[in-house]
C-alpha positions as a printed Julia matrix, in Angstrom:
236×3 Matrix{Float64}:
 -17.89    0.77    1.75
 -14.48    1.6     2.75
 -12.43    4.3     0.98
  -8.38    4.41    0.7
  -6.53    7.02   -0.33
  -4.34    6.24   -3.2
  -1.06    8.15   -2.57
   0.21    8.2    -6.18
  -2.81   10.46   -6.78
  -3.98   12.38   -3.72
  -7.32   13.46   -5.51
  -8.77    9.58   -6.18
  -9.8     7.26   -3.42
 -10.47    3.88   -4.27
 -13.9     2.61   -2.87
 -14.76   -1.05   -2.46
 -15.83   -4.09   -0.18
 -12.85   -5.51    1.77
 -12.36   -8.75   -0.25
 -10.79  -11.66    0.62
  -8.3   -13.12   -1.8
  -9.03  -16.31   -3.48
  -8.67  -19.24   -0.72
  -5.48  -20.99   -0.43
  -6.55  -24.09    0.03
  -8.33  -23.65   -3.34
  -5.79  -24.36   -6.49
  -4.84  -21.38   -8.13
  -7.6   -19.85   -9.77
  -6.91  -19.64  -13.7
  -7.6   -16.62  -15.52
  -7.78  -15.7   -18.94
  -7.32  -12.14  -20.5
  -9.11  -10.57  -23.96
  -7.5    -7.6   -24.78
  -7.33   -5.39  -27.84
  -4.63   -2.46  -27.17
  -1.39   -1.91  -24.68
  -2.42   -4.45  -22.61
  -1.51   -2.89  -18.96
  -4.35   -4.21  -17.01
  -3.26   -7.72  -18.38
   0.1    -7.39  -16.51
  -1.51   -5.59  -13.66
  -3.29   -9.13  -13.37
  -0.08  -11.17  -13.93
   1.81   -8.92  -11.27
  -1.42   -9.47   -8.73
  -1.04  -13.0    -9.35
   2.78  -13.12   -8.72
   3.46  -10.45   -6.06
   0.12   -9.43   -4.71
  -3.34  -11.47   -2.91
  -4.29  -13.14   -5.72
  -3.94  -16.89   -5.42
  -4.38  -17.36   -8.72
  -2.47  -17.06  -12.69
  -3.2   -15.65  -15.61
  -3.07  -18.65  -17.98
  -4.68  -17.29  -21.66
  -4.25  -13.82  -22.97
  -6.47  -13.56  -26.48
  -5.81  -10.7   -28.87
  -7.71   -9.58  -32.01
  -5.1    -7.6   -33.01
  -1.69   -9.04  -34.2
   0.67   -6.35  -33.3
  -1.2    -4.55  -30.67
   1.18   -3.98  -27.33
  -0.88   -6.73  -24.87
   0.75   -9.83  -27.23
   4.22   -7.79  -26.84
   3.71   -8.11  -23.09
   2.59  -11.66  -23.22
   6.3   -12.22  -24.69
   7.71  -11.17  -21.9
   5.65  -12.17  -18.99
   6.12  -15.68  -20.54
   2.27  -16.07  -20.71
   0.5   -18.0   -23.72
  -1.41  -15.77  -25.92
  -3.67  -16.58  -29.04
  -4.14  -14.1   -31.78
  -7.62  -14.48  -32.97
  -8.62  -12.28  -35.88
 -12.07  -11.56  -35.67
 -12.28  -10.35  -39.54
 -12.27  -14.14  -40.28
 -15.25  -14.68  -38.4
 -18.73  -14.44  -39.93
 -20.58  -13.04  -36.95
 -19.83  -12.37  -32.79
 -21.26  -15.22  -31.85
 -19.08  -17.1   -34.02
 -15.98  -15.02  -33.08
 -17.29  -16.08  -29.15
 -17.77  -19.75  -29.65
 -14.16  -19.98  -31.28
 -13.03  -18.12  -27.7
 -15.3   -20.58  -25.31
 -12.94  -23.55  -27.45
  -9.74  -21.79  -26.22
 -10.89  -21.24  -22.8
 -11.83  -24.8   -22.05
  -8.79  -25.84  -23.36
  -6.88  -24.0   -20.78
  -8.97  -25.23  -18.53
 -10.13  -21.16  -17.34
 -12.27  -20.54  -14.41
 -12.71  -16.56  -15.06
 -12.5   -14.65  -18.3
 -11.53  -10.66  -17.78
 -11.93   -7.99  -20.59
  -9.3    -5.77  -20.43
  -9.67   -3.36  -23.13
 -11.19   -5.79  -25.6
 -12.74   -4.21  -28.18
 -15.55   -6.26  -29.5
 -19.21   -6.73  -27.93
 -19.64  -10.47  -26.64
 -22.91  -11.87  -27.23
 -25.15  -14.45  -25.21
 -22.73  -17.14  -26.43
 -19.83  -16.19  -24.27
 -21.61  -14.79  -21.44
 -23.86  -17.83  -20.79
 -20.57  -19.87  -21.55
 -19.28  -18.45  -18.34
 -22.42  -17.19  -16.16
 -20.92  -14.57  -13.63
 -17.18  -15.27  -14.5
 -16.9   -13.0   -17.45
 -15.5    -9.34  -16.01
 -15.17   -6.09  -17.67
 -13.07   -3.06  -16.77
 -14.47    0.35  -18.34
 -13.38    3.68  -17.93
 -16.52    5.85  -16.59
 -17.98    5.66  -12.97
 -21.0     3.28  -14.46
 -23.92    3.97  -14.86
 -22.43    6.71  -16.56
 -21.35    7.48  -20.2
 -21.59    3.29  -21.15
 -20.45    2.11  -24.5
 -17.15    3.75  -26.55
 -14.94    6.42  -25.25
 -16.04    7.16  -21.83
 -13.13    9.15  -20.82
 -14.26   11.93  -23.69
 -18.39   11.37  -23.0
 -17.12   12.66  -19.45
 -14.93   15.51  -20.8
 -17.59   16.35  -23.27
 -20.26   16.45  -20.28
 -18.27   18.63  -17.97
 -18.32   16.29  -15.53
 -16.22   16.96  -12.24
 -16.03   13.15  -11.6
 -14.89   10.29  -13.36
 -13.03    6.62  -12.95
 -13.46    3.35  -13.61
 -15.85    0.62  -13.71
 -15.08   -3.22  -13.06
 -18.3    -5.06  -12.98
 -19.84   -8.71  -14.68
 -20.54   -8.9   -18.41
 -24.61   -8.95  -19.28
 -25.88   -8.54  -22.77
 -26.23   -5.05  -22.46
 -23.19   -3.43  -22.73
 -21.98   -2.31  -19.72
 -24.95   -2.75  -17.83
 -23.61   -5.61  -15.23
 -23.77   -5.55  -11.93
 -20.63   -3.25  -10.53
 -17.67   -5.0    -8.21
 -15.22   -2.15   -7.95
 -15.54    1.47   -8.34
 -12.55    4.01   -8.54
 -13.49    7.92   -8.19
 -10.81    9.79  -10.24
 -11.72   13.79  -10.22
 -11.1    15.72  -13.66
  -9.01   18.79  -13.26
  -9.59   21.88  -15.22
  -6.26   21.11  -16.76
  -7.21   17.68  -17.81
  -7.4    16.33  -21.32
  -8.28   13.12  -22.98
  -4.26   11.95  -22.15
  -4.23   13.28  -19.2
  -7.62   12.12  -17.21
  -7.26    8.85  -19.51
  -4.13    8.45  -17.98
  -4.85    8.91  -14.33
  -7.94    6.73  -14.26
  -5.49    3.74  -16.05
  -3.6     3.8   -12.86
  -6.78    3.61  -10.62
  -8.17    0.26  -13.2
  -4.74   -1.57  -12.53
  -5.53   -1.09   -8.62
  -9.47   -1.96   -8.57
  -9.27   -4.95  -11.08
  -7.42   -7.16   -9.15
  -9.96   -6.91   -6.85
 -12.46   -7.29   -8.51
 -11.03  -10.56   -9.86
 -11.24  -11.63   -6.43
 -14.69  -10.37   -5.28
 -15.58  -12.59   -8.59
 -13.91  -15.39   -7.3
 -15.64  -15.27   -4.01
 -18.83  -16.02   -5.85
 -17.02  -18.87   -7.45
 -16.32  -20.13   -3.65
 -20.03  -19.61   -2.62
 -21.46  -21.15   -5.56
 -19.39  -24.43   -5.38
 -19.86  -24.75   -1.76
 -23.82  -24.49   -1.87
 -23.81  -26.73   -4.97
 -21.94  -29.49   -2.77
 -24.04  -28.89    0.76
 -27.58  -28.59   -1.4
 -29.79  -31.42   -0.51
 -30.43  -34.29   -3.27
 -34.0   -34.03   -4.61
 -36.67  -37.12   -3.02
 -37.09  -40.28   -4.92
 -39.59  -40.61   -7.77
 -42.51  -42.39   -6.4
 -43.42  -45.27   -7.92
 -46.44  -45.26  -10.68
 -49.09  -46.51   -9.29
């Protein structure tokens, strides 16, 4: 893997395959976004799509939470967004399939969850088989599941980041795209570390949308050149 330097914090570097964007001579790739909270990796995304490699647009932002800062965003990045309160939903998997309707609406090739707070269940993530993407806040394996950034504090760790990987039942057990090493100072708290490791998510998702996109690529192409199975043979 190659590491960069990030120069707005001189103690994380920023590991990863080089990626290629998504292709040009693909159409844009559409993206949707679920999101619970501020909702800054959502514009990181819509900024990557406009001004950075991505050939691509973020099409759908979903919220379960009415007020929450990610649907004040949508606003003004002009970008549709559905307020779904999961309270009126019976169960995840009916809270999921009411998401898969609103994604093939919009026609979405990839889903990202960007700080969305529910678990997803089989429903969703055999909806959209390897095109469902997570961003979490621990180097994964590590401190999985609810507030990584104070599992690592509470661990003593000297080494945290971020996580962007594929969505699996499990929860946060898919296989890992991007990794961002963020150290934790002896000065850091919750804010602080939480903070610094935000900055280091907005750089590696965009990537990772794209190393997700690649498989897209692969997966079409070997689907079109795969031979056509033989002829049934007549009964005899």
């Amino acid at each position: 893997m190659a590491g960069v330097s990030d120069a707005s914090d001189p103690g994380a570097t920023i590991q990863w395959p080089l990626a290629q964007p998504w292709p040009s001579a693909h159409p844009p790739l559409r993206l949707a976004v679920l999101a619970s909270g501020e909702g800054s990796n959502f514009e990181a995304l819509v900024n990557a799509c406009h001004h950075g490699p991505l050939n691509g647009e973020v099409v759908l932002l979903v919220v379960n939470k009415e007020q929450c800062g990610a649907r004040q965003r949508a606003e003004r990045l002009d970008v549709p967004c559905c307020w779904i309160d999961h309270r009126a939903y019976g169960s995840r998997e009916a809270l999921d399939a009411a998401l898969i309707e609103r994604f093939q609406a919009a026609a979405v090739d990839l889903v990202v969850m960007a700080g969305w707070m529910r678990i997803v269940t089989p429903v969703l993530i055999e909806a959209y088989p390897d095109r469902l993407l997570n961003i979490h806040p621990s180097l994964l394996p590590s401190f999985r599941g609810a507030d990584g950034v104070g599992q690592a504090l509470a661990a003593g760790v000297r080494l945290s980041g971020c996580t962007a990987h594929l969505v699996r039942p499990e929860v946060d057990s898919g296989p890992i795209l991007v990794q961002a090493a963020v150290p934790v100072l002896q000065t850091d708290d919750a804010a602080s570390l939480a903070a610094r490791i935000h900055r280091q998510e907005h750089r590696i998702l965009p990537l990772a949308v794209a190393l997700a996109a690649e498989r897209l690529v692969r997966d079409k192409t070997a689907a079109a050149v795969a031979p056509s199975p033989p002829p049934a043979r007549p009964a005899d």
